[in-house]
KEFI-748170 format. One record per residue (C-alpha): residue in three letters; x, y, z. Coordinates in pm, whole numbers, plus 50000, padded with zeros to 5 digits. Layout:
BEGIN
alaXYZ;...
% end
This chain:
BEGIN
unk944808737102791;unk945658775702812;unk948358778003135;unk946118806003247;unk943778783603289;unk945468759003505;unk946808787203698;unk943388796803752;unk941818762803849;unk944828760604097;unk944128793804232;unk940208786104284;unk940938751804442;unk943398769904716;unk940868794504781;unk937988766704844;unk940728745505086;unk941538778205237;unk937668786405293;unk937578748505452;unk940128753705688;unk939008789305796;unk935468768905872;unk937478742006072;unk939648762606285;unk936168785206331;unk934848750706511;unk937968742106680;unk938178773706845;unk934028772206928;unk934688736907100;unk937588749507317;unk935098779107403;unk932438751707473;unk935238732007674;unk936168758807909;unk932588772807988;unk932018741208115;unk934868736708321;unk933948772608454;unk930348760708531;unk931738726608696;unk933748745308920;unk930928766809014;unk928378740709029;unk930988725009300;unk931748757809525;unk928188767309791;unk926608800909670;unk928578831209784;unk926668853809985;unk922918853710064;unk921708863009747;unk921698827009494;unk920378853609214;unk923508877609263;unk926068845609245;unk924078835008927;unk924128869208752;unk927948870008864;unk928948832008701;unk926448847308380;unk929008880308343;unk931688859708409;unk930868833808123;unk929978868407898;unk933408882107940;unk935148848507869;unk932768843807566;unk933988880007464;unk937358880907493;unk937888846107276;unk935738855307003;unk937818890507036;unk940978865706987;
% end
């Protein structure tokens, strides 16, 4: 066999178990994501509505989700 050709076959096997570990680290980083959103909605599901308006303190958990969302998918 050529060397160029074992070179190569090395070279396409790295880039497939590079591909593989870009795809796990994608899903670790979704399941922290996951994690923490629910810790943020646990500790809002335990606090009494701020305010007189249950809507408002909804839309306000929502934007604050959004923004965490954001700024790890940012990272």
């Amino acid at each position: 066999m050529h060397p160029y050709t074992l070179v190569l076959a090395a070279f396409e096997l790295l880039q497939k178990e590079n591909a593989e570990l870009k795809r796990q680290i994608e899903i670790m980083k979704l399941q922290n994501i996951s994690v923490a959103i629910a810790n943020i909605i646990d500790d809002w599901l335990s606090r009494p509505y701020q305010g007189e308006d249950k809507r408002q303190d909804i839309e306000t958990i929502a934007q604050e989700i959004s923004k965490y969302i954001h700024s790890q998918l940012k990272a």
